[in-house]
C-alpha positions as CSV (number, residue, x, y, z in Angstrom):
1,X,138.5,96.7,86.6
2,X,135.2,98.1,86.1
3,X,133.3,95.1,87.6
4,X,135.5,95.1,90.3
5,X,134.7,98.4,91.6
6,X,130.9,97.9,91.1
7,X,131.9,94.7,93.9
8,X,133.0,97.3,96.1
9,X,129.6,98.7,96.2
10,X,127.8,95.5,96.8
11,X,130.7,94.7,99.0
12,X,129.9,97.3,101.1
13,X,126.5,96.9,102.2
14,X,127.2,93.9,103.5
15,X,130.5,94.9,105.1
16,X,128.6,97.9,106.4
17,X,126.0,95.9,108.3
18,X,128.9,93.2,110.0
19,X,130.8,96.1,110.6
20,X,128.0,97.9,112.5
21,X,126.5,94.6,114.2
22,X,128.1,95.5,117.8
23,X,126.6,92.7,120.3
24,X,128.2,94.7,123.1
25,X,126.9,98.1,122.6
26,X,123.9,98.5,124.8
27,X,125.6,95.7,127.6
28,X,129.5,97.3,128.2
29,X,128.5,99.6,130.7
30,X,126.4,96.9,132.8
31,X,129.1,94.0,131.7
32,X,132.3,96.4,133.3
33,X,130.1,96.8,136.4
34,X,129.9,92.9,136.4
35,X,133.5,92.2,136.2
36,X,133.9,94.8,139.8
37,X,134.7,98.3,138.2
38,X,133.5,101.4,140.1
39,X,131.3,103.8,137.8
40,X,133.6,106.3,137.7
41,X,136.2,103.9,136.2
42,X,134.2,103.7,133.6
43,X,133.4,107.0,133.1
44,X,137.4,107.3,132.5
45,X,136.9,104.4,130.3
46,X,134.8,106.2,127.9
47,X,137.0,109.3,128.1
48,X,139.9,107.3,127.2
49,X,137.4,106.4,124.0
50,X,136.9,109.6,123.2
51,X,140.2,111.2,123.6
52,X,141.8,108.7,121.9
53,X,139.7,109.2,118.7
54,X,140.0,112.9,118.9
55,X,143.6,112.4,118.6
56,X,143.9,109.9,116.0
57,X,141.2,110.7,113.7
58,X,142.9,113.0,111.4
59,X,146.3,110.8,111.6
60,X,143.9,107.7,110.4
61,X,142.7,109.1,107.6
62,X,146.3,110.6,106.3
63,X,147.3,107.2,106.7
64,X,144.5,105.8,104.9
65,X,145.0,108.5,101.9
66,X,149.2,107.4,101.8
67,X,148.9,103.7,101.7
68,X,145.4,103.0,100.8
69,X,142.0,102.8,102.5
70,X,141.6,99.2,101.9
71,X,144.9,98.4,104.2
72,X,143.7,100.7,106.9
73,X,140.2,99.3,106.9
74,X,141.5,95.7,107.4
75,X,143.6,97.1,110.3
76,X,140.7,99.2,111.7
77,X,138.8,95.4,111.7
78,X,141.6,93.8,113.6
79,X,141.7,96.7,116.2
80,X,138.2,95.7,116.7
81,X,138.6,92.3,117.1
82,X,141.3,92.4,119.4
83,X,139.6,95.0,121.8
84,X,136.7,92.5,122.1
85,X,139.4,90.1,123.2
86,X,141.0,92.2,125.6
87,X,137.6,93.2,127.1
88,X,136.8,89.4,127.3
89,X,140.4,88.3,129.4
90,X,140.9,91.8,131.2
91,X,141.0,91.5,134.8
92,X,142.3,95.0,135.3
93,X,141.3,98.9,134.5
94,X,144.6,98.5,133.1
95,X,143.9,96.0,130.3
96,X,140.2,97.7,130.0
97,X,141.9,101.3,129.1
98,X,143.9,99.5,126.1
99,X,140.8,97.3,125.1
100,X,138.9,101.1,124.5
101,X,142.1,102.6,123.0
102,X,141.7,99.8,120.5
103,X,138.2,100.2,119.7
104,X,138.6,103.5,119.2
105,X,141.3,102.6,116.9
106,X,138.6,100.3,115.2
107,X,136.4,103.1,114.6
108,X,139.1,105.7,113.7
109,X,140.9,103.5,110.8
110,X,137.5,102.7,109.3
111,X,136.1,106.5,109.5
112,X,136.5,108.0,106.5
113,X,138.6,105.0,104.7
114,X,134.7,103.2,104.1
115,X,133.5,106.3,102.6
116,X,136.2,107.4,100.4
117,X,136.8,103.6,98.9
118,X,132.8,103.8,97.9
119,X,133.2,107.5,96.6
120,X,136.5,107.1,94.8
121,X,135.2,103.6,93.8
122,X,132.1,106.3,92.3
123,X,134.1,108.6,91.1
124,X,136.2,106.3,88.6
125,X,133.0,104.8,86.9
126,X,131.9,107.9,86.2
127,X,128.6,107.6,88.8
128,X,129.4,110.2,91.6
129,X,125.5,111.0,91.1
130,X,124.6,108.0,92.4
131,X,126.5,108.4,95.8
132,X,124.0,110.1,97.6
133,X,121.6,107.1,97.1
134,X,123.4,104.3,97.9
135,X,124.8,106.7,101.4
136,X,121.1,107.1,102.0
137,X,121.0,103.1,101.4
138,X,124.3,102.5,103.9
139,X,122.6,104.9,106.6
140,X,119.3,102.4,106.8
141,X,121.8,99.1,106.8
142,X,123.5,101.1,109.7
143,X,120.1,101.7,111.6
144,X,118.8,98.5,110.9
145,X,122.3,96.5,112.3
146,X,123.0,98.5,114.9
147,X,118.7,98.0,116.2
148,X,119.5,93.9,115.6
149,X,122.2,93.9,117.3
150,X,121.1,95.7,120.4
151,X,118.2,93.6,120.7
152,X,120.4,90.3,120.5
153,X,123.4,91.6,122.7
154,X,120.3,92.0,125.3
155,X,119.2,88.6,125.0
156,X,122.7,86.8,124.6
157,X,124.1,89.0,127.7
158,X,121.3,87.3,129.9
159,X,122.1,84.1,129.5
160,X,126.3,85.2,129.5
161,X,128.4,88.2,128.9
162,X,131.4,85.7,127.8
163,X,128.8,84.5,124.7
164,X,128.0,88.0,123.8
165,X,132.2,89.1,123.7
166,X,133.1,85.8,121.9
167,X,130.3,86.6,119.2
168,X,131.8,90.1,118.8
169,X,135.1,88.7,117.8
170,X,133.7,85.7,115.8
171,X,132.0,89.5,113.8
172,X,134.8,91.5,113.8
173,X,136.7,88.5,112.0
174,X,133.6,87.6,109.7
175,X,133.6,91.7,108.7
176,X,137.3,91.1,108.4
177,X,137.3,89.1,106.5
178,X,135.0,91.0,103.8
179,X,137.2,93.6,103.6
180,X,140.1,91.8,102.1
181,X,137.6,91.6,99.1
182,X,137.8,95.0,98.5
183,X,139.6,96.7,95.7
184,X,141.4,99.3,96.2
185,X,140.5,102.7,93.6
186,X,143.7,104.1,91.7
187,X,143.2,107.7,92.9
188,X,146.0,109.6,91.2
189,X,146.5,111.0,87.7
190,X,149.5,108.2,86.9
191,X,147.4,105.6,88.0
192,X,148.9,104.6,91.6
193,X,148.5,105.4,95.1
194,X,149.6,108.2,97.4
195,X,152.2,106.1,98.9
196,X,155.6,108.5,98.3
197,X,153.8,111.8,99.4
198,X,155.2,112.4,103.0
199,X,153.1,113.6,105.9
200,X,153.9,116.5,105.8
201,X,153.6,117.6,102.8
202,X,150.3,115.8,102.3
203,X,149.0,117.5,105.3
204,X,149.9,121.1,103.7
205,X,148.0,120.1,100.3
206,X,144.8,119.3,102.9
207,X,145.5,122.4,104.4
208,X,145.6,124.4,100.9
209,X,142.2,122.8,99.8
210,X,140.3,124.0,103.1
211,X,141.9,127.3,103.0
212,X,141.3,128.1,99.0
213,X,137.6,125.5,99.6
214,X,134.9,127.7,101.0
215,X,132.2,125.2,100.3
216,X,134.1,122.7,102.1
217,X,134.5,124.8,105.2
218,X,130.9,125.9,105.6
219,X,130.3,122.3,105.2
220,X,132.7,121.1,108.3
221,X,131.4,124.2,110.4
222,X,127.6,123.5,109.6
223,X,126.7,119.6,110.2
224,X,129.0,118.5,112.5
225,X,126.8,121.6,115.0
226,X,123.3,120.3,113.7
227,X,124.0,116.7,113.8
228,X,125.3,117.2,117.7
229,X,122.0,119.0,118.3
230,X,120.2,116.2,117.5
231,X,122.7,113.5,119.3
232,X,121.5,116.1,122.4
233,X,118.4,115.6,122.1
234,X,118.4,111.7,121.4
235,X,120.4,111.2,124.6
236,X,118.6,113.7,126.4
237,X,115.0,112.7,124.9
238,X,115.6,109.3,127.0
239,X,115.2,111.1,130.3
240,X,112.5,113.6,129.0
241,X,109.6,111.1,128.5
242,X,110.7,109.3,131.7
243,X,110.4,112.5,133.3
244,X,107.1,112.3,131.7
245,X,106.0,109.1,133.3
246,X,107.4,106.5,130.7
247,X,109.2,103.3,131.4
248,X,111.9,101.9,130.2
249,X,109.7,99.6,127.8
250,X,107.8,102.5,126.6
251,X,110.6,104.6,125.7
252,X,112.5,101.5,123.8
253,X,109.8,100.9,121.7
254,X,109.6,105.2,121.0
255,X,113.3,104.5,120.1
256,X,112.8,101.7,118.3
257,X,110.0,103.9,115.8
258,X,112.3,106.6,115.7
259,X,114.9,104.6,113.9
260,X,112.4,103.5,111.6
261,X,111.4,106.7,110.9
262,X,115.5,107.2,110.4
263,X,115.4,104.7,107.8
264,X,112.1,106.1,106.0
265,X,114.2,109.3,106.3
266,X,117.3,108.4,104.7
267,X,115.6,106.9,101.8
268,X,113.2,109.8,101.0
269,X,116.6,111.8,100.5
270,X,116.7,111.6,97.2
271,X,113.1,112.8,96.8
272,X,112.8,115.5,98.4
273,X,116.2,117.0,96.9
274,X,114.3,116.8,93.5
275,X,111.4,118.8,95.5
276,X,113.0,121.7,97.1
277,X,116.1,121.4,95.0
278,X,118.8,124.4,96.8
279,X,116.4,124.7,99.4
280,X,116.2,121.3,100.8
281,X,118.9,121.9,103.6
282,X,117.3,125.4,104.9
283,X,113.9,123.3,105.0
284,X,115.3,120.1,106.4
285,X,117.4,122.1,108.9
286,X,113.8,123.9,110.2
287,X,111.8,120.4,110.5
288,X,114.7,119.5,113.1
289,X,114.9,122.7,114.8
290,X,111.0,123.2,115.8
291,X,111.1,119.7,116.3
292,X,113.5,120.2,119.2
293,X,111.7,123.6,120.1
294,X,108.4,121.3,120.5
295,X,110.0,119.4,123.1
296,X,109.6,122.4,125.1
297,X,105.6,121.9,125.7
298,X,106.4,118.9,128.0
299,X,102.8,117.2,126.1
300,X,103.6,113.5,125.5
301,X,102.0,113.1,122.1
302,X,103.3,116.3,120.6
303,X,106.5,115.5,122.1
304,X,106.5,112.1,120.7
305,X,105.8,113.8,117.3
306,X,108.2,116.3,117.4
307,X,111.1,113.9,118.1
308,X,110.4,111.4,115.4
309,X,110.2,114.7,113.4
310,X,113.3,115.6,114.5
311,X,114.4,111.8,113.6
312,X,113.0,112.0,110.5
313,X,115.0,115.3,109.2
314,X,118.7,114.4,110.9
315,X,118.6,111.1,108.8
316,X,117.4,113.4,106.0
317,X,120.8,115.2,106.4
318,X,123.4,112.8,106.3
319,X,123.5,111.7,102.9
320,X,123.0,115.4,101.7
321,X,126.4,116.3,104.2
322,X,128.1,113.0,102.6
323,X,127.1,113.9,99.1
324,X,127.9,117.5,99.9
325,X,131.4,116.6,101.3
326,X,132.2,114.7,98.7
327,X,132.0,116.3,95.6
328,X,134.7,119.0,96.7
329,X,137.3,117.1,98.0
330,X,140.5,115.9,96.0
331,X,139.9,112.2,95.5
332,X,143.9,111.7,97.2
333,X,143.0,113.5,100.5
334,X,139.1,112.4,101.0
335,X,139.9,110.2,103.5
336,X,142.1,113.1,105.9
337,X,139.0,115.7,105.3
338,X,136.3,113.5,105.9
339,X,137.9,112.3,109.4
340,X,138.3,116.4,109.7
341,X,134.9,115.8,109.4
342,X,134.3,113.6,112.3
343,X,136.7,115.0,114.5
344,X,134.6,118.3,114.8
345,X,131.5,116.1,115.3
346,X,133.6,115.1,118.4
347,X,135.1,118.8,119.6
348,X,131.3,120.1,119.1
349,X,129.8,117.1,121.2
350,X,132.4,117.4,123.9
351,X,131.8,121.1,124.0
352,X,128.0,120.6,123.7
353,X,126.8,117.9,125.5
354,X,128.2,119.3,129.1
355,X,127.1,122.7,128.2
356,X,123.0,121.3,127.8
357,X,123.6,119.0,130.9
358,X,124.5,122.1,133.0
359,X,121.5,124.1,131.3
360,X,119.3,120.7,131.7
361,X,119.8,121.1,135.3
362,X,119.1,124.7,136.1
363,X,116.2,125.2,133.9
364,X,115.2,121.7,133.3
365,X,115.3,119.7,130.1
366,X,112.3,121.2,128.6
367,X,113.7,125.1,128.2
368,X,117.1,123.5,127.4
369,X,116.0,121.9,124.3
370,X,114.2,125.6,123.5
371,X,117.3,126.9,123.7
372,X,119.0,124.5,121.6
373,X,116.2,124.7,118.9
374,X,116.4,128.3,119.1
375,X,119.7,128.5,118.6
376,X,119.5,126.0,115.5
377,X,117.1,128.4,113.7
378,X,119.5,131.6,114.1
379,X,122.2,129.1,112.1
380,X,119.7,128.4,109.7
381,X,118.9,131.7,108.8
382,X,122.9,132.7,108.6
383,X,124.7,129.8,107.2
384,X,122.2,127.5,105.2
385,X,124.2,125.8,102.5
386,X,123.2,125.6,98.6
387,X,122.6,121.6,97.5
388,X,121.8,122.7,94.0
389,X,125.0,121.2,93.5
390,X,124.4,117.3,94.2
């Protein structure tokens, strides 16, 4: 049994990178436009996206604790597959709103399944201290697939959006088909599943560990804000430098570096926890907030700087908040709290993101991301969180 669950480490990386290797990411928008649908239908489109996965999340990974992450997984692969399909043979807004309702489904059924199956997979050969380096090694295979995969969706959607759509599926089906390799961890006491609990009552045990967890629920309340600071100024940063007389070229290729310095970021995690040891999140959390406070100088080079700084330190993060997560939750509702998780990534980004537009536009994108670093720092100071633990 013990070989099998090492697979499921192995297993992963390479599941991780099919399952990120979206051909369709950067061409939807332009592809949707193509087959006749007005902007603002797609604007609905992606609010059907996201309301759909704020609604589901949570239920996902319930499911995923009660009848196993690896079943939910596979599912969360056929979602995907067959909302590439619909998006390929829609012909109305109609079958377009289902074929986002399904990827959303894709994404929900695998957030927080993927993690917990690694972690729980961990946690029974006794090497939980390794987690936060092989995240840090998942994070770069995510960067790396998702960069490949933009740049060949480009290319193959010149030559035909029916190629690009058709390769999608032919992925989702090879990343399917990596999952059935999975084995599933034995999470309880007795040695089986969490099949028999009911909903309800499972939900009230998840309930009892956030109320009686305070390290969990400064952990929820803390990232999910940071981590949608940053997604604010990555979206954002796009239109600052071509407000300051970039092209589109010149900003891919700052895009480009910045996920390489992403990478470089997540695999220095490890290091510089040995470093500042308890202190690494208070000084990681500081790199990112004066490198959104340096945007405010409107100087192309120190901007430039400050945002692969800012790069640098969020990619820095997520393997510390995975790690940190982690290690207080019950291995038999990991998968519920860690779609929590996400969930309040997605309140605090629709909350957020609307909010910095509306400031973007009255005091212009500069003093907004002042603001926003500003505010970062008066978090930092009053709700840093202790990694002495990892």
């Amino acid at each position: 049994m013990n070989n099998k669950l090492n697979r499921n480490i192995k297993l992963d990386y390479i599941y991780c990178f099919t399952r990120n290797f979206d051909l369709s990411s950067a061409i939807w928008v332009l592809y949707l436009v193509y087959r006749g649908l007005p902007l603002w239908q797609i604007g609905v489109l992606e609010g059907i996206f996201h309301c759909t996965s704020l609604f589901t999340e949570v239920p996902t990974g319930a499911i995923a604790d009660l009848i196993g992450r690896k079943k939910i997984i596979i599912i969360g692969r056929l979602c995907s597959a067959f909302s590439s399909m619909l998006m390929l043979f829609s012909n109305s807004f109609l079958g377009f709103s289902f074929a986002f309702i399904f990827s959303a489904w894709g994404y929900n059924f695998n957030s927080g399944s993927e993690e917990a199956l690694v972690y729980d997979s961990l946690k029974l050969l006794g090497k939980e201290i390794e987690y936060i380096k092989i995240n840090a090694k998942l994070n770069v295979i995510v960067e790396v697939s998702q960069s490949i995969s933009v740049f060949l969706g480009g290319i193959l959607s010149e030559y035909s959006f029916t190629y690009c759509y058709l390769a999608a599926i032919i992925i989702s089906i090879v990343s399917y088909v990596f999952a059935l390799y999975f084995i599933e961890p034995k999470i309880n006491s007795n040695g089986s599943n969490n099949k028999y609990i009911s909903f309800k009552k499972h939900f009230s045990m998840c309930k009892k560990t956030l109320k009686e967890n305070k390290k969990i629920r400064k952990i929820l309340l803390y990232y999910p804000v940071v981590f949608s600071f940053y997604t604010v100024l990555f979206f954002y940063g796009q239109q600052y430098f071509s407000d300051l007389g970039l092209n589109i070229f010149q900003i891919s290729i700052i895009m480009l570096i910045s996920g390489f310095i992403s990478c470089i970021g997540a695999l220095s995690c490890k290091k510089i926890l040995k470093i500042f040891k308890k202190r690494t999140v208070y000084i990681v959390s500081l790199l990112l907030s004066v490198g959104i406070i340096g945007m405010f100088l409107n100087n192309l080079i120190l901007s430039i700087v400050c945002f692969m700084m800012s790069s640098y330190a969020n990619a820095l993060l997520y393997p510390i908040h995975s790690s940190s997560l982690n290690k207080f939750i019950p291995s038999e509702q990991r998968a519920t709290i860690i779609s929590v998780d996400s969930m309040l990534f997605s309140i605090t980004m629709i909350i957020i993101f609307p909010i910095t537009g509306i400031f973007a536009e009255i005091i212009g994108l500069n003093n907004m991301f002042f603001l926003l670093g500003i505010t970062l720092l008066f978090m930092i100071r009053n709700f840093t969180i202790d990694t002495s633990y990892i």
